[in-house]
N, C-alpha and C positions, 0 to 999 in steps of 0.2 A: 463256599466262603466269599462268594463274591455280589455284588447287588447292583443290580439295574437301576438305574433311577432316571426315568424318563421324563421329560416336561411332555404337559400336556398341550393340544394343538390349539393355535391362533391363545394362548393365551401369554400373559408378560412374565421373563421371570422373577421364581422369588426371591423375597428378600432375605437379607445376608441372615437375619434371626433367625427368622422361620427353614432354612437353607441347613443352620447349625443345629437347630433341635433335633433334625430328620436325620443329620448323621450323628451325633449322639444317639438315639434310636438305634441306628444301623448297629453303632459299637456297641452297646449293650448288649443287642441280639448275636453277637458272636462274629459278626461277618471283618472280613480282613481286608477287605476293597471295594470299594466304588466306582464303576462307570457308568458317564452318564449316556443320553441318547446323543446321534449326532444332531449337532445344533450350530445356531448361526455366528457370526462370532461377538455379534451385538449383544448375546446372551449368556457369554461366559462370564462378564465381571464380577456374580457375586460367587460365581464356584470358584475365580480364580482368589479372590479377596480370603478364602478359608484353604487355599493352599494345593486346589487339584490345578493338573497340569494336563499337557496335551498328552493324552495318549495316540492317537489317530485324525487323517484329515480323509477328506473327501471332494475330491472335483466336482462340482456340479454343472452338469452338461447340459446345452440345446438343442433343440432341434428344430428350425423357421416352417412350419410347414406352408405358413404364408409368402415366405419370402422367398425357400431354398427350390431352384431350378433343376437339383438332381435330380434325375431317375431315382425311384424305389428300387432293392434289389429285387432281381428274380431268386426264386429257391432252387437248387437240383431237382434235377426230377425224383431221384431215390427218396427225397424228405417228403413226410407226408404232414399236414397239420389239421391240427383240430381241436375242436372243443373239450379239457379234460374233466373226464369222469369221476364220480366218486374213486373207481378202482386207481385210480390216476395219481390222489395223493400219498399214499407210501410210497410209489415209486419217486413222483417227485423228490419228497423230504428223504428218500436214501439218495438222490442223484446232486442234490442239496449239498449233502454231506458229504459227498466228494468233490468236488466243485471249490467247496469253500474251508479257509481253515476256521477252526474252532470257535473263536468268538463270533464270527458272522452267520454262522450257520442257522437254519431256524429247523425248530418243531412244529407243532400240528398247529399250536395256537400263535407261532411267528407266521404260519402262512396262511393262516386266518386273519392276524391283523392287515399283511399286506394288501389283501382282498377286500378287506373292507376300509381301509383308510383315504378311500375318495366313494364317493354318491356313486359312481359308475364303474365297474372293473369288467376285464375279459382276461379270463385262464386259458392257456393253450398250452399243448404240447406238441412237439416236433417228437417224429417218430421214422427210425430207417428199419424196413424189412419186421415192421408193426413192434418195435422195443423203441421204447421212450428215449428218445436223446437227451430232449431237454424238454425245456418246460419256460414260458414269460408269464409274467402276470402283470396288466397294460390297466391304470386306471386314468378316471375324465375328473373334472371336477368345471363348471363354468368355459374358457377356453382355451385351458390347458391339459394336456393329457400326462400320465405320469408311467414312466417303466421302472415299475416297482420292484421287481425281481427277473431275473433273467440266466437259466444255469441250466451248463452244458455237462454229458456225462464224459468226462476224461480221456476213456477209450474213445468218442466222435467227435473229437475237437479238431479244427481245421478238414470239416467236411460242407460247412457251410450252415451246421443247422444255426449257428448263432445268429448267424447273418441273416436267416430265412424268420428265425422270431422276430426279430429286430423290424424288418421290413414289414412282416406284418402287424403289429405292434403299430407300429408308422398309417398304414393304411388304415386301421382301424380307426385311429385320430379323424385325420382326415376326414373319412366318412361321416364322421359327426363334426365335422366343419372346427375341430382344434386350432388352433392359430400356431402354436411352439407344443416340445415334450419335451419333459425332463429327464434325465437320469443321473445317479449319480453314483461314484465309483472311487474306490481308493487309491489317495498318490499313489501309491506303491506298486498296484494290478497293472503295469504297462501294456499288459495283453489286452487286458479289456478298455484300456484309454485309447489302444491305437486303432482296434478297431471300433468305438465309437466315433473315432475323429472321421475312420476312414468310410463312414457311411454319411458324412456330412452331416454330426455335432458338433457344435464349438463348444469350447469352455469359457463358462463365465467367471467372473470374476468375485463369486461368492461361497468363499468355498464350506464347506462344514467340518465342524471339528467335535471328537470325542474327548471328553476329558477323565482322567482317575484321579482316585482320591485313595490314600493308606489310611485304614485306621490305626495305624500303627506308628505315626505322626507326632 
């Protein structure tokens, strides 16, 4: 009962008409809710003009790789990484869904878009005693790099492997001469803000917001 409605990328949003036919549409086809994609907040005036509200925000975080003088982490020796395989995706998307709650979670085709939503990506998985911890998915675009996903299996958390994608993740940029990476994470995740802060990202000042809509209104 519920409907995604995502704007599409580099383009302006719509206008308040065309905005109201499309949920009209929605209510006819039976559906009870509306959310949209996270978006900027320059872009929410004509959802808010028809009455959605903030459902969710989002920090959006950096990383200098031109300017930050930290050391990259090292990984434990017990993590292994590498390149994931086809066999690699169901474990992913079940290690996904533990990781996350329900509305963030993806399927085959959420972790297919993430993969292709910049010209250049690299999939990896962190792996203790050859069982997948976790999993990053690191995309490029021009000269920024993006950390598009990043999730830990529950049982291996505070063992390091977040930390060990992260870093590599990081290096990967780099190597292709990146300038900044993004990521971005929910107010609410304290766990995953404190350690992105504590790998040296800042947070910017631009944050992202979901918004919903009742058809029931």
């Amino acid at each position: 009962g519920v409907a995604h409605l995502a704007l599409a990328p580099r383009q302006v949003p719509p206008q308040v008409d065309s905005l109201r036919s499309v949920l009209e549409t929605l209510r006819e086809r039976g559906y009870d809710r509306v959310i949209t994609s996270a978006m900027a907040e320059t872009e929410t005036a004509p959802f808010e003009a028809l009455g959605f509200v903030e459902d969710d925000r989002l920090h959006v975080l950096e990383f200098r790789l031109d300017q930050s003088e930290r050391q990259l982490p090292d990984k434990p020796r017990e993590i292994k990484l590498r390149r994931a395989g086809r066999a690699d995706r169901e474990r992913a998307l079940a290690l996904d869904a533990q990781a996350f709650e329900p509305f963030w979670r993806l399927d085959a085709e959420g972790l297919a878009d993430a993969e292709e939503a910049t010209p250049h990506s690299r999939f990896r998985v962190a792996t203790i005693d050859r069982t997948v911890a976790g999993y990053a998915i690191t995309g490029r675009g021009g000269d920024s790099g993006f950390l598009q996903r990043l999730a830990t299996d529950p049982r291996y958390q505070r063992r390091g492997v977040a930390t060990a994608l992260v870093g590599d993740s990081l290096r990967w940029c780099a190597r292709h001469r990146a300038r900044q990476v993004f990521v971005n994470t929910q107010v609410v995740n304290k766990a995953a803000l404190a350690l992105y802060l504590s790998l040296g990202f800042v947070a910017t000042d631009h944050d992202l917001i979901v918004l919903s809509w009742s058809t029931h209104r």
